[in-house]
Structures are given as C-alpha cells and as structure tokens.
C-alpha positions, 0 to 999 in steps of 0.5 A: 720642204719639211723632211715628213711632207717629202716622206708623204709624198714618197708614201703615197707614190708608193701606194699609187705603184703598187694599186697600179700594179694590180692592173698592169699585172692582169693586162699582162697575163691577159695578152700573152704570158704565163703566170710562172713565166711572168712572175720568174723574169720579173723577179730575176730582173728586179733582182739584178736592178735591186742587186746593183743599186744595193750592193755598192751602198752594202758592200754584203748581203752576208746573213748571220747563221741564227737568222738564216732560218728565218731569212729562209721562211721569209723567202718561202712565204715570199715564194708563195705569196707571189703564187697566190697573186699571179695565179689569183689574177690569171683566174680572176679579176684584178678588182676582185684580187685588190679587195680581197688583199684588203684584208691583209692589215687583219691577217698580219695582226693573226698572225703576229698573235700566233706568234707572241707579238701582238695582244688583242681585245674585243675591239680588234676581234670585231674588227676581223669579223667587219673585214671577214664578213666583206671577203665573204660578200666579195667572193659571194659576189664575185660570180662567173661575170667577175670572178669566174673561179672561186679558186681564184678568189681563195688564192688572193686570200692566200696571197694576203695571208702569205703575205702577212706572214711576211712581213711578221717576219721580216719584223725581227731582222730588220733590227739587225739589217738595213731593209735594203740588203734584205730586200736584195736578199729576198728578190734574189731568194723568190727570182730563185724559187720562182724560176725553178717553179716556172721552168716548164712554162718558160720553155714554153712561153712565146716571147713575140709579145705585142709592144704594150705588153712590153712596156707594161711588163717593164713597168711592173719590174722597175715601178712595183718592185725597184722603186717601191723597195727604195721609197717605202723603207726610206720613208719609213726611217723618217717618220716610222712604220705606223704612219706608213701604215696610214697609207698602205691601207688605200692600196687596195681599194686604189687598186680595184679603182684602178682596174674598174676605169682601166680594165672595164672591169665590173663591180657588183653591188655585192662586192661593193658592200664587201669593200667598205666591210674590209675597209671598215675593219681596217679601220677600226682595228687601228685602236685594236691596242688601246684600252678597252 
C-alpha cells in the first residue's frame, strides 16, 4: 500500500476520533462529572501516556528561551479553548457545540491575517460572511429545545476561536521542533492549568461513576488526545498540512451526525440550514489565495 493511502486512512480515523468525541464528551458530563473535573484528569493522564511514548523517541522536551513566549501563548490559548468545550457541551448540546466549531478553518485565517501571515481577498471575506451567516442561524435555532443556553453557544465560538489561535501559533515552532515534543509539552502545560482551575471541583467530585461513564471517559483520554496527536502529525509529515486540511473540515459536521444517531439529540431546520452556510464557507475560502 502506497505510503499516502496509509496516510489517508490515518487521517480519516483521526477525524472519526475527534467527530466522536464530541459525543463522548457530552454523555460524560451528563452522567455524573463536573466540567473542570473532566477536563483536569483527562488532560493530566494524556499527558502522562503522551509523555511516555514521547520522551524515549525525544529524549528532552528542552524549549529554547526566545520561544517560551510563545510556547506559553500557545499553552494559554490551549487552557482556554478546552474552557469553551467542556463548558460549551455542559450548557448545550454536542450537536449544536460540533457546527459551531465549524468555523474554525475561517477564524484561523482571521487570525493569521492579524498577524501577518495570511493575505486575503474578496473571495475569502465572502467566505467568512457564508459561515458567519450559518453561526447566527445555529445559534438562532438553537432555542431552549436545544441549546438551552446562549451562553453555551458563544463559548463553542469561543472555543473554535482559541482554538484557531492555537494553532496559528503552533505554526512557527513546529519549523524548529518535532510536533511530538510540543505535544507533550502542551498536554502537560493545559493538564496543569487545568488542574489548578479545577481544584475546587475535584474536592468535590463524586468518583462512584456508573461503568459506561468510565469507559467512555477512558476513551475520550487515549482516542481524542494519545492516538490523534501521533496519527495526525505522522500523517502530516507524509503528505503535508493542506491535504489534511481536506479532512479536518468533515469533523464537525461528523460530530453533529454523530450526536444526533447517538444522543437522540434534535436538529432544527434552523440549524440545519446554518450547517451547510459554514459548510459552504469553508468550502469556498479553500481558494481564498488564488487570484481573483
């Protein structure tokens, strides 16, 4: 087998991981844990697995000092986009949270514009307008039979947003380090953060969980975060970030299939329509570069 179908496959298992996780997330939160709580032990012990496959192939996770600025920021927004996405799921619904993290392909050019990276034409701006059209129809739709909370809504936009920067930020260091060791490096970071954020919920958290929350907990630690990290960076060595893009941009709407045949969840005709803007936009801005 050809070295890209390999990489294909590992690609789209990714995908499927992550799209799940949405579901498993919410299914989790729902049966008996906190949101911090879920969040600071999941981390710590991806961290801990990552850490242990990592470090004998790395042998240091040592940072040069001009770029602990950025490791730091990349931490941060890490930090914070896990907030939006656990707090986003325990307010609303892992189908509605899944399209709005739909818009994330637009956010990350934003913001790698911001910063000097990405120049972009009318092509693109029409493409942010298509998937910012869908988050108002989502949200719009939403309503108490789904969403339940606005609030929840705009942390899954704050989510897709920190998440964006991330990975804008994650851009220049992986030129300097293998995607491996920064992994480690912000799994540890983020478990950190996380934990001291949660401590107040730990102390509380009951830990007599039934044993399918248990199970679903230990897949959201080792699929989402262990294998992902190792399958999508290996696959991207092989054949390059842009035709991984390719399959990043079904995870959402994967997700929110997911969580309707899952979840039982419902999906308005609002929504819906919302869905296939974002779609749309992302869809368009791939040619957001060429000449117009």
């Amino acid at each position: 087998m050809r070295r890209g179908s390999v990489a294909d496959a590992m690609l789209l298992v990714t995908v499927c991981l992550w799209a799940l996780n949405f579901t498993a997330s919410k299914y989790i939160l729902d049966n008996g844990f906190e949101p911090l709580t879920y969040s600071a032990v999941r981390y710590s012990l991806a961290a801990l697995i990552f850490l242990a496959i990592v470090l004998p192939r790395e042998r240091s996770l040592r940072i040069e000092r001009r770029d602990l600025p950025l490791v730091a920021l990349a931490i941060v927004l890490l930090f914070g986009n896990q907030l939006g996405f656990v707090f986003a799921l325990d307010l609303s619904t892992a189908t509605t949270v899944a399209l709005l993290f739909g818009t994330l392909p637009i956010f990350t050019v934003l913001i790698a514009r911001a910063v000097g990276i990405e120049q972009l034409g009318r092509r693109f701006w029409i493409a942010a307008l298509l998937s910012f059209s869908g988050v108002v129809l989502v949200t719009v739709g939403s309503g108490q039979s789904i969403s339940g909370n606005i609030w929840g809504d705009l942390l899954a936009i704050g989510g897709a947003v920190t998440w964006a920067g991330y990975s804008v930020a994650l851009a220049p260091l992986m030129r300097r380090y293998s995607p491996f060791r920064l992994s480690a490096i912000f799994l540890l970071g983020a478990a950190a953060l996380l934990l001291v954020a949660g401590a107040p919920q730990l102390q509380d958290q009951s830990f007599d969980l039934p044993a399918s929350v248990w199970f679903t907990f230990a897949y959201a630690v080792i699929g989402p975060l262990v294998i992902t990290n190792l399958l999508w960076f290996t696959a991207i060595d092989w054949v390059g970030p842009s035709r991984a893009s390719l399959f990043a941009n079904l995870q959402p709407f994967l997700a929110a299939v997911i969580a309707l045949l899952l979840l039982h969840e419902s999906l308005t005709r609002l929504q819906l329509a919302g869905g296939f803007l974002i779609a749309a936009g992302i869809v368009f801005s791939r040619g957001h570069g060429e000449p117009e």
